[in-house]
Phi, psi and omega in degrees: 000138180291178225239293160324327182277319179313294184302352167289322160315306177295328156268002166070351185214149161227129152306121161246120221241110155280128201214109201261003196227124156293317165337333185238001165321279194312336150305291182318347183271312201292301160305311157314304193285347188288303187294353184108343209250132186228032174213142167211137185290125172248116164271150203279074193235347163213189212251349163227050163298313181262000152271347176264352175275329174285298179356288173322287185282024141278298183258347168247048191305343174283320183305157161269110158222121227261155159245119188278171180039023178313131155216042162192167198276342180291345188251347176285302180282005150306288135009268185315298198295335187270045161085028181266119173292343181192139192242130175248112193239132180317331171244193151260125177251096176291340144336304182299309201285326181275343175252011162267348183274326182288353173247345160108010199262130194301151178221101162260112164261151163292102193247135160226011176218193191271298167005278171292333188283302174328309192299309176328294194290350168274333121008310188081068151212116182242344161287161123224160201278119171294113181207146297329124191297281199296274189336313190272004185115353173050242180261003184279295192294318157350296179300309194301302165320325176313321192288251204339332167248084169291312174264036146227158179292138172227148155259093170287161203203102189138095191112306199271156199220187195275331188278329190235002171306353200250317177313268177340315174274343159303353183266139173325010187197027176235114173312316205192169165234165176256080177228171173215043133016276222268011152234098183284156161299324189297320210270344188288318195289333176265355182076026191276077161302355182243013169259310201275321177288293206303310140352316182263299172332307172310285195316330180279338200252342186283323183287339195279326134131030176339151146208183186263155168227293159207167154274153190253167174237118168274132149248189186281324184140184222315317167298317202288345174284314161298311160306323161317297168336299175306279185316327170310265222301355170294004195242334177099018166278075221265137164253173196227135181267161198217356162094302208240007193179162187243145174257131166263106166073172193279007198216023156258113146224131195264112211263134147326309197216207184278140184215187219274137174101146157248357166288353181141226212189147165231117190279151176258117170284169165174146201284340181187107166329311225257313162323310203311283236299344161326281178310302183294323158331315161275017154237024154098020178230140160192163209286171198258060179005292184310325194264023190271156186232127177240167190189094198097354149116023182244170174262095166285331176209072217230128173274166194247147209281008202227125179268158168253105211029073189047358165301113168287144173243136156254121157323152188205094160009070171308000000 
């Protein structure tokens, strides 16, 4: 897998962006990344598509940026000459396919069958693009791909929204996603960049799927954590001894002793360790190397280097 394709991943959503102006790319480049989100699809879907992509990658050198809705090899190489980093086509196109592999340039077609996806793997291509999601079937249809293609990945596209990106990125075989929410033609055509970066902080915040999983309490030790305990479950909190600490119900854990924090710890759920720590890194966190846990060659649990009212925090798989 390419270094683009990894980072599409890692950032979980790519904008997909129509844009009739070139002129307002590079603002629009500028906003997106303010919101988090640092990679964006520009579709050949109007006539200043391959000037906004060179702009962008002129004037926004930190973004990744793709060219969308290619269905032909001329719009493919328009693309290329403007700087376009990855070609995303609605369908397959073996053509498309065969002169961007041939340049070395990543390409995701677009697949809604079994069909196209076996054409897809004799390619040598395992991301692609799920296109139309909802229309095709949505997270039903996924699944179903999962037994027979065990090795490729989808960017579903079509359909998802801010209520369903985090479904979609929990199944185990969707690389990233596609919407294009947070930046409208409207918002693009009026220049409202602080609509659009607000928009995109949501979406980035949306993709990581946060929840709470529990508080941890340090105590002194053993007794005085069996007694915590004991008090909890007077609340209907039945506790579970847990060997180094007791849980009332899934979301209390009462520490034997002094553990990580210093009043203790709060676990953070999240849909894939290793985007959040992506994300939180640019908001001045990072991970504590030592205390991380795998599972499956993935990061199941790793605490964070910075406490919150005095509480250490970790991430935890959802």
């Amino acid at each position: 897998m390419t270094s683009v394709l990894q980072e599409l991943g890692t950032t979980g959503l790519i904008p997909v962006i129509k844009i009739e102006d070139a002129s307002k790319a590079a603002g629009l480049a500028r906003a997106l990344h303010e919101g988090g989100l640092n990679c964006a699809e520009i579709t050949f879907r109007t006539e200043a598509a391959a000037e906004a992509i060179q702009r962008i990658r002129k004037e926004a050198p930190s973004m990744i940026v793709g060219a969308g809705t290619v269905i032909s090899i001329d719009q493919a190489r328009q693309a290329a000459e403007a700087g376009a980093q990855f070609v995303v086509s609605p369908g397959f196109s073996a053509s498309v396919v065969d002169w961007c592999i041939e340049r070395n340039m990543p390409v995701i077609p677009g697949v809604n069958n079994p069909s196209h996806i076996q054409e897809a793997l004799e390619k040598g291509l395992t991301v692609l693009k799920f296109f139309p999601a909802e229309a095709s079937g949505g997270i039903a249809m996924l699944q179903a791909f999962a037994g027979p293609f065990p090795q490729v990945s989808f960017i579903p596209t079509g359909g998802i929204s801010p209520e369903n990106i985090g479904a979609y990125l929990r199944l185990p075989n969707v690389h990233s996603a596609g919407g294009s929410w947070m930046a409208g033609t409207d918002l693009i055509a009026s220049e409202d960049w602080e609509k659009i970066t607000g928009l995109s902080r949501e979406a980035a915040l949306a993709v990581q799927g946060f929840s709470f999983a529990h508080i941890g309490i340090n105590q002194k030790n053993e007794a005085e954590a069996l007694e915590t305990s004991r008090l909890f479950s007077l609340f209907g909190f039945t506790p579970r001894d847990n060997r180094i600490s007791w849980f009332n119900t899934n979301f209390i854990e009462v520490m034997n002793g002094p553990g990580e924090g210093g009043h203790g710890h709060i676990g953070i759920k999240c849909i894939s360790i290793e985007r959040s720590l992506a994300y939180l890194e640019k908001l001045g966190f990072h991970p504590v190397e030592e205390t991380a846990r795998r599972k499956n060659g993935k990061l199941s649990l790793v605490f964070l280097d910075r406490e919150i009212g005095g509480f250490a925090v970790h991430l935890v798989l959802n």
